[in-house]
mmCIF file of the C-alpha atoms, coordinates in Angstrom:
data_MODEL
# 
_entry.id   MODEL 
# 
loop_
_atom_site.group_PDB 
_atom_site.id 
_atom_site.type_symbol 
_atom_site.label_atom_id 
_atom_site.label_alt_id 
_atom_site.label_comp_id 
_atom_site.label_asym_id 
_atom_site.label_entity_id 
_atom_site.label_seq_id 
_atom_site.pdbx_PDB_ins_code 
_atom_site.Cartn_x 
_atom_site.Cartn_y 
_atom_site.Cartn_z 
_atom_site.occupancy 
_atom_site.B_iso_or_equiv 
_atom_site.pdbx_formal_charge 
_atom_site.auth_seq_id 
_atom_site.auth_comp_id 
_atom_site.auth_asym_id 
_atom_site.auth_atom_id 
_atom_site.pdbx_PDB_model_num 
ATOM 1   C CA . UNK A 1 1   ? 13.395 -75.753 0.146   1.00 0.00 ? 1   UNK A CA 1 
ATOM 2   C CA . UNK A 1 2   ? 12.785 -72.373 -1.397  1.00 0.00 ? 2   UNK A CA 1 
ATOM 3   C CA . UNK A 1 3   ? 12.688 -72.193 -4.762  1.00 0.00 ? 3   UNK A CA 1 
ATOM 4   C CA . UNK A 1 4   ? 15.783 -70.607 -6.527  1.00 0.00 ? 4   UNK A CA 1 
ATOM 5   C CA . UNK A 1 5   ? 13.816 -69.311 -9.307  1.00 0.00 ? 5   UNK A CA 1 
ATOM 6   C CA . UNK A 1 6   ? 11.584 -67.274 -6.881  1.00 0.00 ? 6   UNK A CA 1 
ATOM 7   C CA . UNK A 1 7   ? 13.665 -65.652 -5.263  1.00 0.00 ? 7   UNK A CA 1 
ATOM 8   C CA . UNK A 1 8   ? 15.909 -64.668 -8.461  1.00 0.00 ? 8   UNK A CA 1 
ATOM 9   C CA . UNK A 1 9   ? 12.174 -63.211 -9.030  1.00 0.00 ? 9   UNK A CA 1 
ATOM 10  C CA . UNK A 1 10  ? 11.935 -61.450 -6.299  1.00 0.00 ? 10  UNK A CA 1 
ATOM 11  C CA . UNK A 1 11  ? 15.059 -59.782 -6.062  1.00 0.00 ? 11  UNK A CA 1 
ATOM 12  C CA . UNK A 1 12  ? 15.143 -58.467 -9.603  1.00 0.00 ? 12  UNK A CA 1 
ATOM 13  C CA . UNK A 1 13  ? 11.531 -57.723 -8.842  1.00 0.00 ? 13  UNK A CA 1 
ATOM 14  C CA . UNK A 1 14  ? 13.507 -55.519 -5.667  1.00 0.00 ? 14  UNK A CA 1 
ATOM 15  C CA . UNK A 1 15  ? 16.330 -54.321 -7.276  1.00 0.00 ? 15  UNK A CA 1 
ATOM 16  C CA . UNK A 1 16  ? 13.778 -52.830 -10.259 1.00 0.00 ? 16  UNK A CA 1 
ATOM 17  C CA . UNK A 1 17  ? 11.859 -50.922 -7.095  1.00 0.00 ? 17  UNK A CA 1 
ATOM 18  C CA . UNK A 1 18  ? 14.795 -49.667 -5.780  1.00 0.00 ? 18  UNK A CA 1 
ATOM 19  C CA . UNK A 1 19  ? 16.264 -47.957 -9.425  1.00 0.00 ? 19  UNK A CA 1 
ATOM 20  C CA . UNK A 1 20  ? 12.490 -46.522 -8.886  1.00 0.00 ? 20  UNK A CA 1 
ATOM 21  C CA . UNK A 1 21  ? 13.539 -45.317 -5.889  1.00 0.00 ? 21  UNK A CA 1 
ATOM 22  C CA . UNK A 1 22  ? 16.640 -43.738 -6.423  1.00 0.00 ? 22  UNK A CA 1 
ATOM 23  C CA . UNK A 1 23  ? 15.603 -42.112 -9.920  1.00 0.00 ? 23  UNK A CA 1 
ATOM 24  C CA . UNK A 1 24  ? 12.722 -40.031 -8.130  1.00 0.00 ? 24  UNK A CA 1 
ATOM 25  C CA . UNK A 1 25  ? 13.859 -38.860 -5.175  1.00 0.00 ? 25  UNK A CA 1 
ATOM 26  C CA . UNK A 1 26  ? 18.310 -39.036 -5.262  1.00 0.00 ? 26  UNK A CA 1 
ATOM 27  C CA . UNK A 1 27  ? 19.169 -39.023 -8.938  1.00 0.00 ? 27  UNK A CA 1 
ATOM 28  C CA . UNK A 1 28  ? 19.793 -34.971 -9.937  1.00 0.00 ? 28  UNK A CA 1 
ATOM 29  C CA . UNK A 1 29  ? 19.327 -33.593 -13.207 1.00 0.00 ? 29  UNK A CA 1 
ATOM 30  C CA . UNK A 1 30  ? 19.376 -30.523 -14.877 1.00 0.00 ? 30  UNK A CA 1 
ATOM 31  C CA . UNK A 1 31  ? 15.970 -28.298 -14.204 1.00 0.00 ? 31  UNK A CA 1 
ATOM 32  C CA . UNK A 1 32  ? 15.222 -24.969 -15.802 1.00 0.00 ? 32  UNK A CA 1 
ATOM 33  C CA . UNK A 1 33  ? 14.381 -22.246 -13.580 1.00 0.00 ? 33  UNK A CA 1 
ATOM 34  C CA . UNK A 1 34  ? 12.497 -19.518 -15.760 1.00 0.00 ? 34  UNK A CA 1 
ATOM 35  C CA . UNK A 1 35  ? 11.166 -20.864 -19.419 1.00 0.00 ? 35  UNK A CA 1 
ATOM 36  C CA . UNK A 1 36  ? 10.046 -17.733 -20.295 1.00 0.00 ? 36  UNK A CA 1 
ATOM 37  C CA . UNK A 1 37  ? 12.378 -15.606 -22.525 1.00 0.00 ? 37  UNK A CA 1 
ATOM 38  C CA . UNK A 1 38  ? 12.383 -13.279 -25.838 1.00 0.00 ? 38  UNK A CA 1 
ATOM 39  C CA . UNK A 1 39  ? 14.839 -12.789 -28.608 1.00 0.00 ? 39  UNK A CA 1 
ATOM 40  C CA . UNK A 1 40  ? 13.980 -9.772  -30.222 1.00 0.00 ? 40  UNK A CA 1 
ATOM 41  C CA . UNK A 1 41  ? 17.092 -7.766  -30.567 1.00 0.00 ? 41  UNK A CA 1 
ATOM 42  C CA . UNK A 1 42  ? 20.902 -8.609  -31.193 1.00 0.00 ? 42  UNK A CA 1 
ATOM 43  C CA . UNK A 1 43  ? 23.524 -7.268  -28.570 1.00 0.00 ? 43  UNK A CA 1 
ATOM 44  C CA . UNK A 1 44  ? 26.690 -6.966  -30.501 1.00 0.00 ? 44  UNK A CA 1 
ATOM 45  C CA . UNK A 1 45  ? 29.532 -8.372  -28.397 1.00 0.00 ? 45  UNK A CA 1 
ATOM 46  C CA . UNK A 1 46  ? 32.084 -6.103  -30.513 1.00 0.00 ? 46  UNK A CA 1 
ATOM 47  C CA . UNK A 1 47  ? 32.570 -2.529  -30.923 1.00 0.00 ? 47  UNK A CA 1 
ATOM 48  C CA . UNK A 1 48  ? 31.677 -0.805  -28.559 1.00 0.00 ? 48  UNK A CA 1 
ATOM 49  C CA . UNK A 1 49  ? 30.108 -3.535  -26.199 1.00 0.00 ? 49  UNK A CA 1 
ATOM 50  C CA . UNK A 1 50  ? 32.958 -5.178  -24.657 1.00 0.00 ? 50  UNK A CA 1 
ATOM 51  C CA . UNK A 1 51  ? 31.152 -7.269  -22.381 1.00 0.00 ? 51  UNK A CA 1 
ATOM 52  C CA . UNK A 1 52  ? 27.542 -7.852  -21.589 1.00 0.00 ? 52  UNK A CA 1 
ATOM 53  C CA . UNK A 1 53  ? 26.084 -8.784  -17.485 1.00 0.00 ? 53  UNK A CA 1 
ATOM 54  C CA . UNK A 1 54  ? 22.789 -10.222 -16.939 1.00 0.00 ? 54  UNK A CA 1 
ATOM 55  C CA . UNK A 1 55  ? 21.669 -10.491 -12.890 1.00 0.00 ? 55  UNK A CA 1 
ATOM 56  C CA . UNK A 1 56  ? 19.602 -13.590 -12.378 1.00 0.00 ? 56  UNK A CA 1 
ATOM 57  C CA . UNK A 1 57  ? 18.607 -16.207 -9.381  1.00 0.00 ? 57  UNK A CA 1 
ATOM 58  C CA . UNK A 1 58  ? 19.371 -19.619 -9.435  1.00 0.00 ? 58  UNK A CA 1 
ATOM 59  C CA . UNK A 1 59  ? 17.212 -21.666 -6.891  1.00 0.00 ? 59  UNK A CA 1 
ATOM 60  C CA . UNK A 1 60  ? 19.107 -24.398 -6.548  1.00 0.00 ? 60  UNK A CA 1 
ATOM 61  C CA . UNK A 1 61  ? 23.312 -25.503 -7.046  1.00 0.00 ? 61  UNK A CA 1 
ATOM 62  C CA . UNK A 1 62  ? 23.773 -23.875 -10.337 1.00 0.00 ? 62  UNK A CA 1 
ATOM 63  C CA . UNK A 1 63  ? 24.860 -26.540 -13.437 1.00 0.00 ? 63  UNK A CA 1 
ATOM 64  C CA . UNK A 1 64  ? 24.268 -24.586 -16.742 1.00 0.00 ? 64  UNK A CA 1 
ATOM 65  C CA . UNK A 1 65  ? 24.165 -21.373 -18.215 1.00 0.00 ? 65  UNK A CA 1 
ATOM 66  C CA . UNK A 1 66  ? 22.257 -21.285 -21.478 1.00 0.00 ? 66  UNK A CA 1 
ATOM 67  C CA . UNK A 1 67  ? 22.691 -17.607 -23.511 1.00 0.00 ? 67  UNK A CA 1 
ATOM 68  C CA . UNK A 1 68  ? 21.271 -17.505 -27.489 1.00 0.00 ? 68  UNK A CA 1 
ATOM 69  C CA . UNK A 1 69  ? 23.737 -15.896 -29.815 1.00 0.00 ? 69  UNK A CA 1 
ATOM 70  C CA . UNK A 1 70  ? 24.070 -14.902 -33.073 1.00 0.00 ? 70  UNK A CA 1 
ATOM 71  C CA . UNK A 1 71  ? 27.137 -15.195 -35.645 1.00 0.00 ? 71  UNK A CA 1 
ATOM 72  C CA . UNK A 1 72  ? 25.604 -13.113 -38.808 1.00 0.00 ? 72  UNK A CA 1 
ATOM 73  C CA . UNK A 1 73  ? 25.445 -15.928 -41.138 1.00 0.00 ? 73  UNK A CA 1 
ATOM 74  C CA . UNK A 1 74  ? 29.286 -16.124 -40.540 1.00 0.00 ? 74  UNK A CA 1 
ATOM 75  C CA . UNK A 1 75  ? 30.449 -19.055 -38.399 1.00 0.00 ? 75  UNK A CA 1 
ATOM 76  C CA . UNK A 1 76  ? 34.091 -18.005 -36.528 1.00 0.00 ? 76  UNK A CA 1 
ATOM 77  C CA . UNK A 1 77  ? 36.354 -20.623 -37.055 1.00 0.00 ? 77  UNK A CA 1 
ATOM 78  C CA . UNK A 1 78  ? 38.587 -19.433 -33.350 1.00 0.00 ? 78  UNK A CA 1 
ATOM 79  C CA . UNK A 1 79  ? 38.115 -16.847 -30.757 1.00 0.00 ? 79  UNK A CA 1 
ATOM 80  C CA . UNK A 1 80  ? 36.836 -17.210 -27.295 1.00 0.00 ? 80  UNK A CA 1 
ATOM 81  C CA . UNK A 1 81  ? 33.664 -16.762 -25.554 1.00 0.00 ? 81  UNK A CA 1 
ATOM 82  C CA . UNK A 1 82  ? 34.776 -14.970 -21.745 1.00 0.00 ? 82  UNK A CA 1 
ATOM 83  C CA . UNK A 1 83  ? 32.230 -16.111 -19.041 1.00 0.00 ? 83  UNK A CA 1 
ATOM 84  C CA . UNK A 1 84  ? 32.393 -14.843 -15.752 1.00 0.00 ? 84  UNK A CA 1 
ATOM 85  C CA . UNK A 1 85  ? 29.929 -15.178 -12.638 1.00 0.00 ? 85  UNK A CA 1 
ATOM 86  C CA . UNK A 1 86  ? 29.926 -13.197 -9.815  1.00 0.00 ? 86  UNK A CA 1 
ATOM 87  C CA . UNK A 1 87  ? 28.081 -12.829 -6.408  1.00 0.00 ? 87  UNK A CA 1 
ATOM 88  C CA . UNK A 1 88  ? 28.212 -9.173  -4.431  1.00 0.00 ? 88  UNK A CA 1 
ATOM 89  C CA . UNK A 1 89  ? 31.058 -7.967  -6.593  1.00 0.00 ? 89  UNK A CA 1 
ATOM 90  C CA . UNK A 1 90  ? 33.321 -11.405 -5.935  1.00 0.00 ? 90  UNK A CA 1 
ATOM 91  C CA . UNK A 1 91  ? 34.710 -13.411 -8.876  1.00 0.00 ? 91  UNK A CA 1 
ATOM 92  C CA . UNK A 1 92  ? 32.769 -17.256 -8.469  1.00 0.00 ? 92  UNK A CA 1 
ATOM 93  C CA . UNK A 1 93  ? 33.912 -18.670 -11.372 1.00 0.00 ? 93  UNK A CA 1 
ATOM 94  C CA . UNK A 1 94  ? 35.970 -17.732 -14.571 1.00 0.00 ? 94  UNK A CA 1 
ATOM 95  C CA . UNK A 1 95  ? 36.121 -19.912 -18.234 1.00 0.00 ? 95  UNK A CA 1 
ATOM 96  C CA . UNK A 1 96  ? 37.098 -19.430 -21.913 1.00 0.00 ? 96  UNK A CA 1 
ATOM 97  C CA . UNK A 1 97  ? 35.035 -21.130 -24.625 1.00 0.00 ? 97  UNK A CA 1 
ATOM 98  C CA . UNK A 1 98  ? 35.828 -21.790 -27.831 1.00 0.00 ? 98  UNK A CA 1 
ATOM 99  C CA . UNK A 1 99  ? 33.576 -19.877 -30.251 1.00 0.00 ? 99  UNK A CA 1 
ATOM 100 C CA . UNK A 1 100 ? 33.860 -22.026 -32.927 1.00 0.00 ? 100 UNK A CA 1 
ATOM 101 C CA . UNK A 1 101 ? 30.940 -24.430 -31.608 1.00 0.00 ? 101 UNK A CA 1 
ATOM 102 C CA . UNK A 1 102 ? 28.161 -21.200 -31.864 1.00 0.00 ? 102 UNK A CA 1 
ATOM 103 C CA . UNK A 1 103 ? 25.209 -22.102 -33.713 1.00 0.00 ? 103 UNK A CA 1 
ATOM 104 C CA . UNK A 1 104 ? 23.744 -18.978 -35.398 1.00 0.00 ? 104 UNK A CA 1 
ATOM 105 C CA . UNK A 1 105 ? 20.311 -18.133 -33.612 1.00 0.00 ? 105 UNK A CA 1 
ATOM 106 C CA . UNK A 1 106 ? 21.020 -21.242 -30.627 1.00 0.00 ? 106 UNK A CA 1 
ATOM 107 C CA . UNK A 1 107 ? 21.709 -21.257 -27.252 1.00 0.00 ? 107 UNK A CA 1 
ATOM 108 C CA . UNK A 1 108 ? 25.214 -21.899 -26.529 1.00 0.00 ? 108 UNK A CA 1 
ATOM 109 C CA . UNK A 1 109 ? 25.400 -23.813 -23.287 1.00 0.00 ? 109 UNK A CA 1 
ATOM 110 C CA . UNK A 1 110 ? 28.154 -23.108 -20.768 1.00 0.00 ? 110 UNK A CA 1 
ATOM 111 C CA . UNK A 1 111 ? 28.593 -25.592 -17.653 1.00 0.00 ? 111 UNK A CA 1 
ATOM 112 C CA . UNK A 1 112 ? 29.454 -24.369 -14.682 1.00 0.00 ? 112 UNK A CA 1 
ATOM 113 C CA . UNK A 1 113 ? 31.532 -25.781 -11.698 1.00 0.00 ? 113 UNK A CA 1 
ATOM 114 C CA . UNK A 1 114 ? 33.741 -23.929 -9.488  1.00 0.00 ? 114 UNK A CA 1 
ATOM 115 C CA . UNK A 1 115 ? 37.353 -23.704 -9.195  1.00 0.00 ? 115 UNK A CA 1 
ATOM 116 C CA . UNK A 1 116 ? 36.728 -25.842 -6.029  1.00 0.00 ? 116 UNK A CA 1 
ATOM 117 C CA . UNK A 1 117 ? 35.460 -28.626 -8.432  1.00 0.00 ? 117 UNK A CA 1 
ATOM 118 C CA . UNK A 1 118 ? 32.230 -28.161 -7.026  1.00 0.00 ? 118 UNK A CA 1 
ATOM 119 C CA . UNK A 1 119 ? 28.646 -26.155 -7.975  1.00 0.00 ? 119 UNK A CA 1 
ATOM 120 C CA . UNK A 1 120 ? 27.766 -22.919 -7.108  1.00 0.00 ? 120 UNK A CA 1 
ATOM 121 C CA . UNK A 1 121 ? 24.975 -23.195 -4.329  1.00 0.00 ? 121 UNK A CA 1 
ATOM 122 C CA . UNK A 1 122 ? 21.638 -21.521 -5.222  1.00 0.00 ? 122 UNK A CA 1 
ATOM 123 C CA . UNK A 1 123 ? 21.532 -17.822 -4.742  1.00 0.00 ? 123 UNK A CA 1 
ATOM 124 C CA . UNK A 1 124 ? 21.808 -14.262 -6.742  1.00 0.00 ? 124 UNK A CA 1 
ATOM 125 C CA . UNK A 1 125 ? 24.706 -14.243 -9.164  1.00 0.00 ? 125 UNK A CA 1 
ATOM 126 C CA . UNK A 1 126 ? 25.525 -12.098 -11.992 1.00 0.00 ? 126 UNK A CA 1 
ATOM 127 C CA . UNK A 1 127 ? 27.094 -13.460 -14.728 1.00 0.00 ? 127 UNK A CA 1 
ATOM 128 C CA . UNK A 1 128 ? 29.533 -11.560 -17.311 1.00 0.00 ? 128 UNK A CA 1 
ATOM 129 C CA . UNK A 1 129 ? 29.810 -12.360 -21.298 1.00 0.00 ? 129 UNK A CA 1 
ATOM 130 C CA . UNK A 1 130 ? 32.450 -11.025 -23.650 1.00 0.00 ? 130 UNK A CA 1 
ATOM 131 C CA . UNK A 1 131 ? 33.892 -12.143 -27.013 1.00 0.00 ? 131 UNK A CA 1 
ATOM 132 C CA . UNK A 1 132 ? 37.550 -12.079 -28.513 1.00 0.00 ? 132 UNK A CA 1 
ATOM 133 C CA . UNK A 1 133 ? 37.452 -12.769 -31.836 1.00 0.00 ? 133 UNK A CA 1 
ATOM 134 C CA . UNK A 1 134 ? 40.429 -14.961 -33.892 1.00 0.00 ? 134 UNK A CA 1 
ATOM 135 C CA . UNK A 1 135 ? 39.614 -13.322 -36.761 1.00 0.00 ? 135 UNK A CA 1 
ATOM 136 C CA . UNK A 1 136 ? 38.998 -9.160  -36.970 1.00 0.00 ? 136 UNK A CA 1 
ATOM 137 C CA . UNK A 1 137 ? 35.979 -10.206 -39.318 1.00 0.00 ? 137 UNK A CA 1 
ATOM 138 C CA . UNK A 1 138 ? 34.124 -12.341 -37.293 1.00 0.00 ? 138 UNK A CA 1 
ATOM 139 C CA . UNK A 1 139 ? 31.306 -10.928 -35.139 1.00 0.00 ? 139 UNK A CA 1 
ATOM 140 C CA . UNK A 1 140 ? 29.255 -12.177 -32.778 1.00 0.00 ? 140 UNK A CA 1 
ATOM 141 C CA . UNK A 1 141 ? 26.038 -10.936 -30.795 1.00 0.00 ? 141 UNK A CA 1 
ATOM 142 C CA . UNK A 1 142 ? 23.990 -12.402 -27.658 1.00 0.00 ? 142 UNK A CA 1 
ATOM 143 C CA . UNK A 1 143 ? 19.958 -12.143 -28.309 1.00 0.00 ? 143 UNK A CA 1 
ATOM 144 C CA . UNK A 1 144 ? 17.916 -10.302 -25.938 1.00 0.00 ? 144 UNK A CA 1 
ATOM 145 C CA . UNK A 1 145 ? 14.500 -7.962  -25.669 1.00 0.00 ? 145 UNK A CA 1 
ATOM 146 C CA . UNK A 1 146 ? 14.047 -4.693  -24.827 1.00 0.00 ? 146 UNK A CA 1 
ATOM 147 C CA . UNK A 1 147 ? 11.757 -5.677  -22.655 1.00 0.00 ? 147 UNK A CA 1 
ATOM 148 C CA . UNK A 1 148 ? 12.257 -6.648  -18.871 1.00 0.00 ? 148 UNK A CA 1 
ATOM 149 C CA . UNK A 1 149 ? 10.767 -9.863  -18.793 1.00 0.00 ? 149 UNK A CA 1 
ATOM 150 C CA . UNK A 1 150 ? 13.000 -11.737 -16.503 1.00 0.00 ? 150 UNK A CA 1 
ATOM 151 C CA . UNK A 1 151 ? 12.082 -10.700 -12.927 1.00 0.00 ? 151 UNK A CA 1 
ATOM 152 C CA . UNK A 1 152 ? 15.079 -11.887 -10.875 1.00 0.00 ? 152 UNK A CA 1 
ATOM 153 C CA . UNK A 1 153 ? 17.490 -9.327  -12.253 1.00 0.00 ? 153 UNK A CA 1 
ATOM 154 C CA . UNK A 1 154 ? 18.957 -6.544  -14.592 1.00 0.00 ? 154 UNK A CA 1 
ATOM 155 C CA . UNK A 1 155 ? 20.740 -6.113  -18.009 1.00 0.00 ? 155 UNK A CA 1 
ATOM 156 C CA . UNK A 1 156 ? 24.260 -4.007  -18.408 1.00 0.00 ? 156 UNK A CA 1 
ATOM 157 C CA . UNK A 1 157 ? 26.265 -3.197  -20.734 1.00 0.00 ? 157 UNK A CA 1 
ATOM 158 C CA . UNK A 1 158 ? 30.189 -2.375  -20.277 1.00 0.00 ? 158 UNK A CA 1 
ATOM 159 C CA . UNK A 1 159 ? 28.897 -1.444  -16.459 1.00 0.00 ? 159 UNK A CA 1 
ATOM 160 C CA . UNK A 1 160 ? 26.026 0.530   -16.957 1.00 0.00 ? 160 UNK A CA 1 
ATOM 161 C CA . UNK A 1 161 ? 22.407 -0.709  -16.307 1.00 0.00 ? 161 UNK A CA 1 
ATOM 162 C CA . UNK A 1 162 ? 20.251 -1.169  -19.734 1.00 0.00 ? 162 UNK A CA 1 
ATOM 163 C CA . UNK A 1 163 ? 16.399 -1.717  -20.040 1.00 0.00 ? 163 UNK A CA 1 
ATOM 164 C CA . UNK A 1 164 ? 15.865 -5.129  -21.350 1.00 0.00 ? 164 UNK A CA 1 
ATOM 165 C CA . UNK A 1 165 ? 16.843 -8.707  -20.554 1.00 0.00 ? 165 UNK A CA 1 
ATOM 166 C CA . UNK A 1 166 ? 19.679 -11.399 -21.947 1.00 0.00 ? 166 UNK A CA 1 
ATOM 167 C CA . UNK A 1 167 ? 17.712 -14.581 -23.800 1.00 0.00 ? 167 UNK A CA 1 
ATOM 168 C CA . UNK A 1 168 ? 19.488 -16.938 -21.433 1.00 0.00 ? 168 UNK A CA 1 
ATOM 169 C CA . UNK A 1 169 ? 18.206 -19.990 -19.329 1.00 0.00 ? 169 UNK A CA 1 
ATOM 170 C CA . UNK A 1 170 ? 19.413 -21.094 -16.044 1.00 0.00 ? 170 UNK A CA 1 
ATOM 171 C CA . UNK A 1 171 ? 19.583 -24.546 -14.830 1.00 0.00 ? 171 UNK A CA 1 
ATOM 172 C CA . UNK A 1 172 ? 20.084 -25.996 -11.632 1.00 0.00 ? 172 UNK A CA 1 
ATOM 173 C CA . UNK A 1 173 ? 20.675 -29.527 -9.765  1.00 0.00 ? 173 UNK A CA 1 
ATOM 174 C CA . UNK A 1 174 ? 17.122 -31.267 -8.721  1.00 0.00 ? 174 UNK A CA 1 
ATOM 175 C CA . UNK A 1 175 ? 15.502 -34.454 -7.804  1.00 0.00 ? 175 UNK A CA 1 
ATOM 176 C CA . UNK A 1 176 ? 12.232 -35.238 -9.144  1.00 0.00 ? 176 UNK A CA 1 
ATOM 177 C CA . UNK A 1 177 ? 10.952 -35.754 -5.451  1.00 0.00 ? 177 UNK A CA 1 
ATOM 178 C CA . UNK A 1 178 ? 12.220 -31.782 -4.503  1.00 0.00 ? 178 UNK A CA 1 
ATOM 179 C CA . UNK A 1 179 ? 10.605 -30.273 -7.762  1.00 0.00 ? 179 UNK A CA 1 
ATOM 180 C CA . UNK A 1 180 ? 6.861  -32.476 -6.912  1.00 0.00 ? 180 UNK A CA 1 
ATOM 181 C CA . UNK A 1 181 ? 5.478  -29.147 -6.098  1.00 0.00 ? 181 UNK A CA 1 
ATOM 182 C CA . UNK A 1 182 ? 5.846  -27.672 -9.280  1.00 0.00 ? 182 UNK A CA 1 
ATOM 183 C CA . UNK A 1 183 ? 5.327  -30.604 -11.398 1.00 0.00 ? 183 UNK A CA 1 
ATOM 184 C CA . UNK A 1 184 ? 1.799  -31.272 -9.385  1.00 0.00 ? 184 UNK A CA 1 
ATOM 185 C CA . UNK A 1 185 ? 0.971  -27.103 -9.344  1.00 0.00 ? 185 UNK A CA 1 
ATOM 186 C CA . UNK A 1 186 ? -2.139 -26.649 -9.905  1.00 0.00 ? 186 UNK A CA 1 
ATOM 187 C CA . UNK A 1 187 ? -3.845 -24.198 -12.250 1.00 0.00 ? 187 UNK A CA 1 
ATOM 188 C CA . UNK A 1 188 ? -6.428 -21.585 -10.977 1.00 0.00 ? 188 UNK A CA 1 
ATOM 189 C CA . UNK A 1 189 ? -9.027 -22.879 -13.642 1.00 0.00 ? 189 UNK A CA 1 
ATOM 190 C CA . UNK A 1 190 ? -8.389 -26.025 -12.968 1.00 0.00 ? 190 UNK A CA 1 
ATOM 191 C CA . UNK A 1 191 ? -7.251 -27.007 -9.367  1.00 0.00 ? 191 UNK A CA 1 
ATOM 192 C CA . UNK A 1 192 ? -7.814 -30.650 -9.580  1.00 0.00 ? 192 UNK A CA 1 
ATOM 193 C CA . UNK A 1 193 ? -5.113 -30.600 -11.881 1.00 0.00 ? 193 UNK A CA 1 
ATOM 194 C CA . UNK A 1 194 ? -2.837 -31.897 -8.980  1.00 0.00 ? 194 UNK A CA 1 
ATOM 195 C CA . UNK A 1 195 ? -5.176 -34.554 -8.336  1.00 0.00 ? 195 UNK A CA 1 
ATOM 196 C CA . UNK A 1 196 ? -5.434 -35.964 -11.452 1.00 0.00 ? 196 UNK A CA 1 
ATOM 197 C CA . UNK A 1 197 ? -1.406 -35.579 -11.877 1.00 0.00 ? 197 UNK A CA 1 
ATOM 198 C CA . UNK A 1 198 ? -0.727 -37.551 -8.424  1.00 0.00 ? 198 UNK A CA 1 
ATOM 199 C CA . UNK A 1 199 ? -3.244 -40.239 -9.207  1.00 0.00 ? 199 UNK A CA 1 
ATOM 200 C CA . UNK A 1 200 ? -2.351 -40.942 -12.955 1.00 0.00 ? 200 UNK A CA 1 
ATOM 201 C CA . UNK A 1 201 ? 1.687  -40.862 -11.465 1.00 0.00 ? 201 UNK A CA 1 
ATOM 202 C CA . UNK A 1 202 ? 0.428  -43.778 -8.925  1.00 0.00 ? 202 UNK A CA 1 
ATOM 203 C CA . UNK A 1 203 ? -1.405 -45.304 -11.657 1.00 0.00 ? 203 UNK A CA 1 
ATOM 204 C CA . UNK A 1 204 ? 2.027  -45.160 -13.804 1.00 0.00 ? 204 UNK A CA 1 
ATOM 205 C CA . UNK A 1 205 ? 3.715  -46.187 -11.091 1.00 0.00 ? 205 UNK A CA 1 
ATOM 206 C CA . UNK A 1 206 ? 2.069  -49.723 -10.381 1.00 0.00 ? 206 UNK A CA 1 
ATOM 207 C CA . UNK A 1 207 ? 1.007  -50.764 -13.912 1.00 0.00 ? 207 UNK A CA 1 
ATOM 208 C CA . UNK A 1 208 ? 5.101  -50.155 -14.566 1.00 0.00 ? 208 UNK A CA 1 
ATOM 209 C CA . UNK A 1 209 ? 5.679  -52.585 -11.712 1.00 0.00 ? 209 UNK A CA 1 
ATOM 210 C CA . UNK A 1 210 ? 2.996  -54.893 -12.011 1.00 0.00 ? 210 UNK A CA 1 
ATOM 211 C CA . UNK A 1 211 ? 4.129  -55.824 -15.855 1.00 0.00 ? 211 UNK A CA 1 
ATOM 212 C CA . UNK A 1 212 ? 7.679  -55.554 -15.046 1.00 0.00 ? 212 UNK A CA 1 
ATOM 213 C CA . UNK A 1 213 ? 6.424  -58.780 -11.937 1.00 0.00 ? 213 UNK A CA 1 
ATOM 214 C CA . UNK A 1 214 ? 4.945  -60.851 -14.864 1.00 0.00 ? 214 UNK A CA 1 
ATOM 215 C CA . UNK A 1 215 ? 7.292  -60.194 -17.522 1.00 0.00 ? 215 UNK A CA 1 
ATOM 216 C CA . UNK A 1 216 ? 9.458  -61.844 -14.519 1.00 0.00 ? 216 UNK A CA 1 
ATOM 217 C CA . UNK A 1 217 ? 6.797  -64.620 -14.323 1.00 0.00 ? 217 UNK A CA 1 
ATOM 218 C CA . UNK A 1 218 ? 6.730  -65.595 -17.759 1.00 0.00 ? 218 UNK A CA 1 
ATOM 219 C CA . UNK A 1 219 ? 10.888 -65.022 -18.053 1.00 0.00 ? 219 UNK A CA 1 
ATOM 220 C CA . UNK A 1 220 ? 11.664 -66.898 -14.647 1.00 0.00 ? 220 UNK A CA 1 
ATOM 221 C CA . UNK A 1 221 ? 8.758  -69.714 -15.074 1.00 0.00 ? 221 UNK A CA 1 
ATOM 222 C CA . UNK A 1 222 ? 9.424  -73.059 -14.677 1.00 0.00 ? 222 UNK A CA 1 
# 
């Protein structure tokens, strides 16, 4: 007769691969797309700039919009924050947000999901930022540089293309198993880099399983 103790061992031992499993290659989280970004100059979203567009790519089903603003040491207690995304001129998704959560000098983060309760699939988008303040005092301004530094896209401003580039971040839905290739890239100093990353993940990878089988043992002994 089998004993019930191993085989409450072995399926827990199972059930621990297969969380493995699903975690690397079928959970999705968030991933950023482009990690490089400058905030040298404020954009005031008042006055005169009534609303602020910044082109970008998103490479995979787009979950998160990050943009940094700036309150001028005043925090608005109401208003709304007016995002809208586009793709070839056609309205993808539309959403108020309540200014009152800005953090002066912080990305704001806006979530994004269709009107069809679903994400945007990868692609080019441009995406559309205005402010309406509940208070004629409060200001608010979205970071950016002068500089073009994001290469999937332009800046404009009320319609009209500027030189520069929003300090946003884009994020989009991933498994661990679809973004390997960049986590394993190697580096043209150093191409064994990708090597070394595979091998140590393997290492990780059994020593995690092999103390998870005798914490089991010891647990599930007789």
């Amino acid at each position: 007769m089998v004993n019930r103790k191993i085989i409450l061992h072995w399926s827990l031992l199972l059930l621990f691969l297969m969380l493995q499993v699903y975690v690397l290659f079928f959970l999705q989280v968030d991933v950023l797309h482009f990690s490089y970004y400058l905030n040298e100059t404020p954009l005031p979203l008042f006055g005169e700039n009534k609303t602020v567009s910044q082109e970008f790519r998103c490479p995979g089903p787009l979950t998160r919009i990050d943009v940094m603003l700036a309150d001028y040491l005043k925090k608005p207690e109401s208003g709304s924050l007016h995002l809208t995304i586009l793709k070839n001129g056609k309205n993808m998704f539309k959403q108020d947000f309540p200014a009152n959560r800005v953090e002066d000098n912080r990305f704001y983060s806006f979530p994004i999901q269709s009107q069809s309760n679903g994400r945007l699939p990868k692609g080019n988008y441009m995406f559309q930022l205005s402010y309406t303040p509940g208070n004629p005092n409060d200001k608010l301004a979205a970071w950016m540089s002068p500089r073009n530094i994001y290469p999937y896209g332009n800046l404009f401003v009320n319609g009209i293309q500027k030189d520069g580039d929003l300090t946003f971040r884009v994020y989009f839905a991933s498994t661990i198993r679809q973004e390997k290739s960049r986590l394993l890239n190697a580096v043209p100093r150093f191409p064994a880099r990708r090597y070394l990353l595979g091998g140590g993940f393997l290492l990780l990878f059994f020593m995690v399983n092999l103390l998870f089988h005798l914490l089991l043992k010891t647990l599930i002994q007789d």
